[in-house]
C-alpha positions in Angstrom: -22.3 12.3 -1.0 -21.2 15.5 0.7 -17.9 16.6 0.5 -17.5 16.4 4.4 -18.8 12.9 4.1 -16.5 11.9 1.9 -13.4 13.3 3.8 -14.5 11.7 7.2 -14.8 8.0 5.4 -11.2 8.7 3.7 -10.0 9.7 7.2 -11.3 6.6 8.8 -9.6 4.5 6.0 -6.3 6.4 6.5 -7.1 5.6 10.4 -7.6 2.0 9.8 -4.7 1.7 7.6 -2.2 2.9 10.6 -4.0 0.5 12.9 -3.3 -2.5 10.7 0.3 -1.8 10.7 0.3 -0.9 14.5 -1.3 -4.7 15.0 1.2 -6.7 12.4 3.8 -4.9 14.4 2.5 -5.9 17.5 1.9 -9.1 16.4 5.5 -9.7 16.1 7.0 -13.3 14.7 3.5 -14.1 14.4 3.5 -12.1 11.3 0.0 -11.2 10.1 -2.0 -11.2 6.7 -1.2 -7.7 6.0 -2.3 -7.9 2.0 -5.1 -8.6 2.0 -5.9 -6.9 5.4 -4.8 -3.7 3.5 -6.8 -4.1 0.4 -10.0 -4.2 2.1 -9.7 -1.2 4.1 -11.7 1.3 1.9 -14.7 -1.3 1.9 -14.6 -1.7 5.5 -14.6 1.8 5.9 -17.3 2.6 4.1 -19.5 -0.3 5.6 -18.7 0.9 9.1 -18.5 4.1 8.3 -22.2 4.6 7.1 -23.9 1.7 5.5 -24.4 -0.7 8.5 -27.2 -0.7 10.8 -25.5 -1.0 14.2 -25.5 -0.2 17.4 -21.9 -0.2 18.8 -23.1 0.0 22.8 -25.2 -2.7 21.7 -23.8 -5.4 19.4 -26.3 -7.8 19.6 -29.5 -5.6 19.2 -31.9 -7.7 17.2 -32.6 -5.4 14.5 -29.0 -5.0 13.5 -27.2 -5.5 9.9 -25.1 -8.6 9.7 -21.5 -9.0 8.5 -19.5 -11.6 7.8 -16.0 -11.8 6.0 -16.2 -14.4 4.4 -12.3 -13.6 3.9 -10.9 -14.1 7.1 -7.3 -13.4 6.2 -8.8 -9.6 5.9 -9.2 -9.5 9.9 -6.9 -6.9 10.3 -9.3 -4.0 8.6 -12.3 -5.6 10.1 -10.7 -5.4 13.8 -9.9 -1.7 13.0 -13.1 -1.0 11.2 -15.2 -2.3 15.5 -12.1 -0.2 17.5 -13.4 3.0 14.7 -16.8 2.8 15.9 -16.3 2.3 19.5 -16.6 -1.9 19.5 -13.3 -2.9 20.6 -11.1 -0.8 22.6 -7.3 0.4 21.5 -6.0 -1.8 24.0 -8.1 -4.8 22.8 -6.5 -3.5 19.1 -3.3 -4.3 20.8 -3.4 -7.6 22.1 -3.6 -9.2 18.3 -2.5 -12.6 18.3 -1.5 -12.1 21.7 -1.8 -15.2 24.2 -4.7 -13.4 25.8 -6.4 -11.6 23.2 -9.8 -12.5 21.7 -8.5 -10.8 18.2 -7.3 -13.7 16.6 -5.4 -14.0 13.2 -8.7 -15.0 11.5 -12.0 -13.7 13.4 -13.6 -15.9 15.9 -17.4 -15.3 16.7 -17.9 -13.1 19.7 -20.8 -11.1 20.0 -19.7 -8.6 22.5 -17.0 -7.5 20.4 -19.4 -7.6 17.2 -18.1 -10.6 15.3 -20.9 -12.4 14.1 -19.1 -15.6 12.7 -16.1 -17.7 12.8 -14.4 -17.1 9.5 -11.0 -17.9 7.7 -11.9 -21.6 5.9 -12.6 -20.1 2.4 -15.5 -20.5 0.6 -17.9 -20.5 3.8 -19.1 -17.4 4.3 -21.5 -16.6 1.4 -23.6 -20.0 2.5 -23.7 -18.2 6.4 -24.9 -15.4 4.6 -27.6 -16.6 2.7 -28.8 -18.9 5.4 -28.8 -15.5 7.7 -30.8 -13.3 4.9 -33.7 -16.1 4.7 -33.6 -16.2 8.5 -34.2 -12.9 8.8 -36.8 -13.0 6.2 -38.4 -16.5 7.8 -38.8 -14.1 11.3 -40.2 -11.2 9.2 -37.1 -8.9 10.3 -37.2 -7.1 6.6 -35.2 -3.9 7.7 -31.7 -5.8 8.5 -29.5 -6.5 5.7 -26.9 -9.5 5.8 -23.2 -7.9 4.1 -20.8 -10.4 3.0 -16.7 -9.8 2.1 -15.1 -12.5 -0.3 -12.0 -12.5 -1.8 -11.5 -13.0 -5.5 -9.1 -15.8 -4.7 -12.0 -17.5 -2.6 -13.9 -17.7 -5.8 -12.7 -20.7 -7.1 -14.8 -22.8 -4.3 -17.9 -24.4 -5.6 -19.9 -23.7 -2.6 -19.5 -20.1 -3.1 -21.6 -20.5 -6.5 -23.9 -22.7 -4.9 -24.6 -20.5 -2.2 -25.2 -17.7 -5.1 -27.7 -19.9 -6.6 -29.7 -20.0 -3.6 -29.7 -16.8 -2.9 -31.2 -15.6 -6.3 -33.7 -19.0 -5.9 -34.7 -17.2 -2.8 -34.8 -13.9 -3.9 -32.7 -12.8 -1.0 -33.0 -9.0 -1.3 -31.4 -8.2 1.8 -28.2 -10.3 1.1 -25.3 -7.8 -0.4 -22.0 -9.9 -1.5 -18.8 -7.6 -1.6 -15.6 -9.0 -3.4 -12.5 -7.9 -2.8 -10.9 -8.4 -6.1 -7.1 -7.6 -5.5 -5.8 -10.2 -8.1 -3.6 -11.8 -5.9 -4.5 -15.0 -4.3 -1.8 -17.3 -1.7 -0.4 -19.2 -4.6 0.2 -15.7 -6.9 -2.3 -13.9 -9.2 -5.5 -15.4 -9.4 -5.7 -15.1 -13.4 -2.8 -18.0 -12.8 -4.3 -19.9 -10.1 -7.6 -20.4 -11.5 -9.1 -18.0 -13.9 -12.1 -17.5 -12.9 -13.1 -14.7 -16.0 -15.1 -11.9 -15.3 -16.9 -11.8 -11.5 -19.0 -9.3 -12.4 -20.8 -11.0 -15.2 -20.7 -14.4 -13.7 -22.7 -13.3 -10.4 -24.7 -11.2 -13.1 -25.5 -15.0 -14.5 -26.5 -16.3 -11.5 -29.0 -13.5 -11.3 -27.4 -10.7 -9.1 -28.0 -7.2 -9.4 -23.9 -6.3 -9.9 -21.8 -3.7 -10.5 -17.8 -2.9 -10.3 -16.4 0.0 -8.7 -12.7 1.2 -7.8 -12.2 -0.5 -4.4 -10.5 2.2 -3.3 -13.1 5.2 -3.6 -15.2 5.3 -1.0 -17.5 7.7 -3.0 -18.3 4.9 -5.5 -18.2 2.4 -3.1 -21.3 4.2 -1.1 -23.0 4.9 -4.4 -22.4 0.8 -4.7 -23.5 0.0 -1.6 -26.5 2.1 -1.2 -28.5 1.3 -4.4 -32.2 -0.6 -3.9 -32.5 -3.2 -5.9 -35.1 -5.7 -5.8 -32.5 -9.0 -6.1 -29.3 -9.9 -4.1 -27.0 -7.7 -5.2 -23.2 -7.9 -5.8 -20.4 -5.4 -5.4 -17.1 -6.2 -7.3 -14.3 -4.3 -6.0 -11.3 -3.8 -7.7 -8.7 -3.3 -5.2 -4.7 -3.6 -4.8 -3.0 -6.0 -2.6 -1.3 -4.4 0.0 -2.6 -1.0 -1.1 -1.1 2.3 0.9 2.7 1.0 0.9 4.6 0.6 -1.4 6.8 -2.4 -0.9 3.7 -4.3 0.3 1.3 -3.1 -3.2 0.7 -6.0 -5.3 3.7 -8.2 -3.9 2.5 -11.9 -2.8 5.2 -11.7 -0.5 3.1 -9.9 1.2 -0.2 -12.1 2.0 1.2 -13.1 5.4 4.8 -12.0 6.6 6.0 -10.7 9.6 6.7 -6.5 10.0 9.9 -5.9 11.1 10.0 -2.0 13.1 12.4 -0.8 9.8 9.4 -1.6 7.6 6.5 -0.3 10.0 8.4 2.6 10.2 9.0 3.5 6.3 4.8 2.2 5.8 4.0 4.8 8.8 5.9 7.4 7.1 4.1 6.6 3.9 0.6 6.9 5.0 1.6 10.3 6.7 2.3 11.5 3.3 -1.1 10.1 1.9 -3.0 12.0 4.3 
């Protein structure tokens, strides 16, 4: 990548990181899943930023890339990935969790605002995924690609492994998984929860083209990302929970609270001297 390239993409992230806190503070004593929101950021990011096929005057033009996270607890950086590329409006960005808003705490499907599925019940997005890739394959639409965000913590559902033995039966070459390995899961850190080993070989096993990358450089991530393979492939990113402030980084505390103006203030103050 360019240097230029690079810098714009690290901007957006920085971008997307101050709207995250500007919607858990907005959000109020509804609190908001700010870990794992923050965590994903850099993947986000880089999706929006350059790898998806879309059109953001036109959300629902057929020949689009799909993405689902599969994560839902990560809606914050996917609702500030659409308002970076023109989808959903500041205002829009505002109204999280709001009695009005259509930005909910996990995504809900909505077209117009360029959310392609109802997410947040773990374990369900991989299967939407696959069952996208061979519909796009079934109406001969080989261009779009179908991305999909999981959480390492989501892991430990069998239907994500069953869904990743179809897509390798089907040879889904358009399907591209993403996990957001942060460690951390609701109940602590996932090597306590349930140990699920190493991701990257396991989706190797069930016949993924895989790598790992820092989650947090969106230089590797692109290089990740933008690879042809022949096979579905599989991204495992190693993030940090919470990543960008300090009191939030790697704390389970952390996977939903509430933001008092104290805190938004020192994370604000933070990312200003990240930039």
């Amino acid at each position: 990548m360019e240097a230029q390239e690079v810098k714009r993409l690290k901007t957006m992230a920085h971008n997307m990181r101050l709207h995250s806190l500007d919607m858990a503070l907005a959000a109020g004593a509804e609190g908001a899943h700010l870990g794992g929101g923050l965590s994903s950021i850099e993947i986000l990011a880089v999706l929006y930023g350059d790898i998806l096929r879309i059109q953001p005057e036109n959300p629902e033009w057929e020949e689009r890339d799909r993405f689902i996270l599969s994560k839902g607890h990560g809606a914050l950086a996917y609702y500030a990935a659409l308002m970076e590329v023109g989808i959903v409006s500041p205002e829009e960005l505002q109204s999280y969790k709001s009695d009005d808003t259509q930005l909910y705490g996990h995504p809900s499907m909505n077209m117009k605002r360029g959310i392609e599925f109802s997410s947040g019940s773990l374990g369900q997005g991989l299967s939407l995924g696959v069952g996208s890739a061979m519909a796009l394959k079934w109406k001969k639409q080989l261009a779009p690609k179908v991305y999909v965000v999981l959480g390492d913590g989501e892991c430990d559902e069998g239907s994500i492994w069953e869904a990743a033995a179809s897509a390798a039966h089907y040879h889904l070459d358009n399907l591209v998984v993403i996990v957001d390995k942060n460690g951390l899961q609701y109940d602590g850190p996932t090597s306590e929860v349930m140990d699920m080993g190493d991701l990257a070989q396991k989706f190797a096993c069930f016949g993924f083209d895989t790598v790992s990358v820092d989650g947090h450089d969106v230089e590797a991530l692109h290089q990740a990302l933008s690879r042809k393979v022949d096979r579905p492939a599989a991204v495992i990113a190693n993030t940090v929970k919470g990543k960008g402030v300090s009191f939030m980084e790697n704390n389970p505390l952390w996977h939903h609270a509430k933001l008092t103006q104290a805190q938004y203030e020192q994370a604000v103050a933070e990312q200003e001297e990240q930039a």
